[in-house]
C-alpha positions in Angstrom: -3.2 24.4 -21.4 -4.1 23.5 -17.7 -4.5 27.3 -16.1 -3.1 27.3 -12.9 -5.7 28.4 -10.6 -3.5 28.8 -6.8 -0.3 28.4 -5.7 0.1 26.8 -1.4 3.1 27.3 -0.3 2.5 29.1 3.0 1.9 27.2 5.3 4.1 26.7 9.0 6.1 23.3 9.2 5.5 21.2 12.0 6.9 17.6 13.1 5.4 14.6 13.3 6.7 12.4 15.8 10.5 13.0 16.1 11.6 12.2 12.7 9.7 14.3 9.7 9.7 17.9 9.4 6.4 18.7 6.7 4.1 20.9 5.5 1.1 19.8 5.4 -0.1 21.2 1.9 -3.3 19.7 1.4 -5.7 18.8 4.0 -9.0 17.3 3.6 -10.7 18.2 6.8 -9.7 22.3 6.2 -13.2 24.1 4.5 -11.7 27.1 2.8 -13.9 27.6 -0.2 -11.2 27.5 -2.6 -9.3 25.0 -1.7 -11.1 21.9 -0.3 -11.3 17.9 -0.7 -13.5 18.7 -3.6 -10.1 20.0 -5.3 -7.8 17.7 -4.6 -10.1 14.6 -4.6 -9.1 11.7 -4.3 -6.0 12.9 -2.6 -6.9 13.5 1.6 -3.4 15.0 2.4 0.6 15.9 1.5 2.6 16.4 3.4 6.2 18.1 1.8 8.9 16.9 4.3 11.3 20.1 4.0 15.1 19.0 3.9 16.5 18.6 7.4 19.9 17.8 8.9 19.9 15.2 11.6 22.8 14.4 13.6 23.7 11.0 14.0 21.6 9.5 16.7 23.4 7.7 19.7 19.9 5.6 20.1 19.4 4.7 16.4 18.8 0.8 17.4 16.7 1.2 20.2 15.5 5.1 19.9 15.0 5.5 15.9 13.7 9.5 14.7 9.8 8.7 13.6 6.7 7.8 14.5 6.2 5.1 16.6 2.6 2.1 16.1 -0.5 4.2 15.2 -3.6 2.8 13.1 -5.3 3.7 9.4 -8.4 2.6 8.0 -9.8 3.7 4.7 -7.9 5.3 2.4 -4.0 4.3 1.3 -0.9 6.2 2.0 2.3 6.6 -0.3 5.8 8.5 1.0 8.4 9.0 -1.2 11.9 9.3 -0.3 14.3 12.0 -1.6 16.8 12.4 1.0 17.4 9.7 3.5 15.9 6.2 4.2 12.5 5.1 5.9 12.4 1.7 7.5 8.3 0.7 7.9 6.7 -2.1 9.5 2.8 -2.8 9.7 0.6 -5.1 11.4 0.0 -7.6 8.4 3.8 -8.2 8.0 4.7 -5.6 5.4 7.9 -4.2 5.8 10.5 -2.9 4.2 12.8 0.0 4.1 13.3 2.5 1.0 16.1 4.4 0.0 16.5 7.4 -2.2 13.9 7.7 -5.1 11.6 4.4 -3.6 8.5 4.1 -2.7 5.9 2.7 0.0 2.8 2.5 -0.8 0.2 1.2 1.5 -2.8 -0.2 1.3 -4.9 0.5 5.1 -8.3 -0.3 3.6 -10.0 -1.9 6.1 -7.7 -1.1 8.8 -4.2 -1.7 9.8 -1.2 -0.8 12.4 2.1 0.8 11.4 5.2 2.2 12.1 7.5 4.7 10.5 11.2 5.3 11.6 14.4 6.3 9.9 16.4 3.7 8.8 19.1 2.3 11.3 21.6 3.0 8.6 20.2 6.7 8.2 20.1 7.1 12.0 23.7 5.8 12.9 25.2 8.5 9.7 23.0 11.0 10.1 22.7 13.3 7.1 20.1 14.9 4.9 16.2 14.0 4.9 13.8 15.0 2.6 10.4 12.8 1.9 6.7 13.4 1.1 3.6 11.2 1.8 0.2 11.1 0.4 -3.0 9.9 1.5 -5.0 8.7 -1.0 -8.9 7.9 -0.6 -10.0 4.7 -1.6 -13.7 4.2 -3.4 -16.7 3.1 -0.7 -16.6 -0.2 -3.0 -12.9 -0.6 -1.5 -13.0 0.6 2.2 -12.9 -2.2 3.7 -10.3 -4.0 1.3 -7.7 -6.3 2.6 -4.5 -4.3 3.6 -1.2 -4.7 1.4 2.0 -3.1 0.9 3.5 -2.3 -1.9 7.6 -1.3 -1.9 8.8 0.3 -5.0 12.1 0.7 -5.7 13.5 3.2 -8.2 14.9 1.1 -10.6 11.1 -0.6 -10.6 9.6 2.3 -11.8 9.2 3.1 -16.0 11.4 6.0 -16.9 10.5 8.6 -19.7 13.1 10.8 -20.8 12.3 14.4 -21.7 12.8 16.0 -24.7 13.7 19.9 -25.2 10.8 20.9 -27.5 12.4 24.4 -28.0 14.6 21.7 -30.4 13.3 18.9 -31.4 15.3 17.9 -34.4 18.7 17.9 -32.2 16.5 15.4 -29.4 18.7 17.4 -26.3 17.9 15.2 -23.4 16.9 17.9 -20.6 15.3 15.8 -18.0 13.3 12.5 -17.1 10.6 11.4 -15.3 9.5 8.4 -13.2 6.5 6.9 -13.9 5.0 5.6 -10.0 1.4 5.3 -10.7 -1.0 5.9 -14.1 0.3 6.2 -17.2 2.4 8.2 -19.3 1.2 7.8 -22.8 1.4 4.6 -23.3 3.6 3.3 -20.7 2.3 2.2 -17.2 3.4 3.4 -13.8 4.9 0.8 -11.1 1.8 0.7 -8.3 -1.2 -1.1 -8.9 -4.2 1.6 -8.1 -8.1 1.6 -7.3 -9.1 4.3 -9.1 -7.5 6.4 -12.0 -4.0 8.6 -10.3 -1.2 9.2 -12.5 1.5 10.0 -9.7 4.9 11.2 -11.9 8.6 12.0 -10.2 10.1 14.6 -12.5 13.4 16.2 -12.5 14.8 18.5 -14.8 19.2 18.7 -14.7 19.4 21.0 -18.2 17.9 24.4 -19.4 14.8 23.7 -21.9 11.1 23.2 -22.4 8.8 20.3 -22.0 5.2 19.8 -21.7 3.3 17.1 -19.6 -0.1 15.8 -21.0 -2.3 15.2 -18.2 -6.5 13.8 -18.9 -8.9 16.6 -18.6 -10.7 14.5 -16.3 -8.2 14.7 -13.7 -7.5 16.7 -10.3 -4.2 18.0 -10.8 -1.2 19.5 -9.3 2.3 19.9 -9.1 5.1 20.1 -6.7 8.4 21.7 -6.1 10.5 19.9 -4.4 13.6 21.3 -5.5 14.9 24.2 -7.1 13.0 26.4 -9.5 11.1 26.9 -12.7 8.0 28.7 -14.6 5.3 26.3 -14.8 2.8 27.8 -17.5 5.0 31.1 -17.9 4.7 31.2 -13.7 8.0 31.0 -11.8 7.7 28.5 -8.9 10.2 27.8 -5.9 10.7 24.6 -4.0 8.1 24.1 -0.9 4.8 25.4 -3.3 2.1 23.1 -4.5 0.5 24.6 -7.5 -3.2 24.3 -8.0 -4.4 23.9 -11.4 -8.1 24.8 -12.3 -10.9 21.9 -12.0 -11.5 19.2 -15.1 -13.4 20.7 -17.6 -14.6 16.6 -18.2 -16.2 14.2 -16.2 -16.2 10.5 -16.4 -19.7 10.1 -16.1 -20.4 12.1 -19.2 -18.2 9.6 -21.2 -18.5 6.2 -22.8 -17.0 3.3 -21.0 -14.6 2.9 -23.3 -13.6 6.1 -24.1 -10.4 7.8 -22.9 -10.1 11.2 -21.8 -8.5 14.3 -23.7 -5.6 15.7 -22.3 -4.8 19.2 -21.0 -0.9 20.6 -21.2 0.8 21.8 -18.5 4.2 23.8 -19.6 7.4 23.4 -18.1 10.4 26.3 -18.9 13.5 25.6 -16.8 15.8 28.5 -18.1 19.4 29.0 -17.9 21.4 30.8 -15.6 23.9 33.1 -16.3 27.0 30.8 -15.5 25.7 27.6 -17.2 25.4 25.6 -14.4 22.2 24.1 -13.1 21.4 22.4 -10.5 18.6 19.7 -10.5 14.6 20.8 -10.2 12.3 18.3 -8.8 8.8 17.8 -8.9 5.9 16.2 -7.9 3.1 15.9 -10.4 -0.3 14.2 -8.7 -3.6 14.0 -11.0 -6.5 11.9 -10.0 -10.2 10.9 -10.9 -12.2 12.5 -8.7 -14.1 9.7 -6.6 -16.9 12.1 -5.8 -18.2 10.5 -2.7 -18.6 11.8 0.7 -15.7 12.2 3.3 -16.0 11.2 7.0 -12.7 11.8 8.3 -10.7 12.4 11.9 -7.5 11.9 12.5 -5.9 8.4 11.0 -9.6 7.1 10.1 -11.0 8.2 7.0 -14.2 6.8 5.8 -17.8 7.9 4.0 -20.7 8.7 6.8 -20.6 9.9 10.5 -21.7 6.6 11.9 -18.9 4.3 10.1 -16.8 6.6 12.0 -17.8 6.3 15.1 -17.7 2.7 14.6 -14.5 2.9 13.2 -13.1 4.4 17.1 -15.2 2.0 18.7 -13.7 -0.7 17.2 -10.4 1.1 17.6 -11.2 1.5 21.5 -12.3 -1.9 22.2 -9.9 -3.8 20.7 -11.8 -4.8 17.9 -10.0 -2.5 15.3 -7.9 -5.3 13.2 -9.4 -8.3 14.0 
């Protein structure tokens, strides 16, 4: 089993432009000795978009809730809709606009401009809206890789089913879990990836017991989106990002062709006293760690100081996507 090593939860939420309300739970320029970039790696930042209401908005064509053109370089970033739909558009003609359960993932590598807004179906309702995003560092071999967009809609995604092992032999059904990214056993996520991330959209709607395998290679950690459960004997609540301790195997003491053991992580939803339950969610992200140096400010993540600075030269000058 996978001790948990922290749980982040605690953290003020914030907006960012008009339209998502987050918690930023992992952030690769903070230093705090025991929880940096070198424990998340390759993952640069989450961001846990608590649920908020909206009112419909009178401006919804011409005024959407978001955030407005800004640029990336160097690293990829994924958001995940739960509640709610985001409408995205990027300077290399992606665009698309996902709904509950989908997924954008893009690709800024060598740089790219974009835009995030609530859908003009979202903003003309109103409602709910609950999302999360990810930045995810890409290798130096891949920094300056072509931009791309990938949109992933749910029914895209590989589902697993999971199985109450407090019962085996009567197979009870108490959850499932989408497969986005890596693999689950032997069955392969939707998003093609540069470096090894298993990135798993779980929810539990019955009382029971299930373990996820996850390599012992791997950077991981779990989120609670929704509800609550004990994760390793450990009862979590919605808004916490649980920390598990470091890989106790690296890649680079292994054969090429060798995979990776696997370390449990144990998840007991239990039942309440009037039987009913309503739905846990969670987020599990495990990663390779990519081990390289971080040069990062604001939108612009990349490996030295001086590819930095470039990097707002190029931005400054007008030289940034061309």
């Amino acid at each position: 089993m996978r001790p948990i090593k922290n749980i982040h939860g605690d953290k003020a939420p914030h907006w960012v432009g008009d339209g998502f309300y987050v918690k930023t739970l992992i952030n690769h320029l903070d230093d705090s000795p025991d929880f940096n970039y070198s424990h998340t790696d390759p993952f640069l930042l989450f961001d846990y978009g608590t649920p908020t209401t909206f009112d419909p908005n009178p401006n919804y064509k011409t005024q959407p809730h978001g955030v407005g053109q800004h640029p990336h370089k160097g690293f990829e970033t994924v958001t995940i809709a739960y509640e709610g739909e985001i409408s995205h558009a990027d300077s290399v003609g992606g665009q698309g606009t996902i709904q509950e359960g989908d997924v954008q993932w893009m690709t800024a590598g060598r740089g790219i401009m974009h835009e995030e807004f609530h859908s003009e179906a979202f903003g003309q309702r109103g409602g709910v809206f609950s999302m999360v995003q990810l930045w995810v560092n890409l290798p130096s071999t891949h920094k300056l890789t072509d931009p791309n967009y990938q949109s992933i809609k749910r029914a895209e995604m590989p589902i697993v089913e999971l199985i109450d092992s407090r019962n085996l032999d009567h197979q009870t059904t108490i959850g499932k879990a989408a497969i986005i990214a890596g693999t689950w056993q032997e069955i392969t996520g939707a998003a093609n990836t540069f470096t090894p991330i298993n990135l798993w959209d779980i929810e539990l709607h019955t009382a029971g017991a299930t373990t996820l395998k996850v390599p012992n290679t791997h950077n991981t950690l779990l989120l609670i989106q929704e509800g609550e459960l004990l994760v390793n004997g450990t009862s979590v609540s919605a808004g916490n990002l649980i920390q598990f301790d470091a890989p106790t195997q690296h890649r680079t003491d292994m054969q090429a062709e060798q995979k990776p053991a696997t370390d449990t992580i144990e998840l007991l939803y239990p039942a309440t006293e009037s039987g009913e339950q309503a739905p846990v969610k969670l987020l599990l992200l495990s990663g390779e760690p990519i081990g390289e140096p971080v040069a990062g400010y604001g939108p612009f993540v990349m490996n030295t100081q001086e590819e930095l600075r470039q990097t707002f030269r190029d931005y400054q000058t007008g030289n940034f996507i061309k």
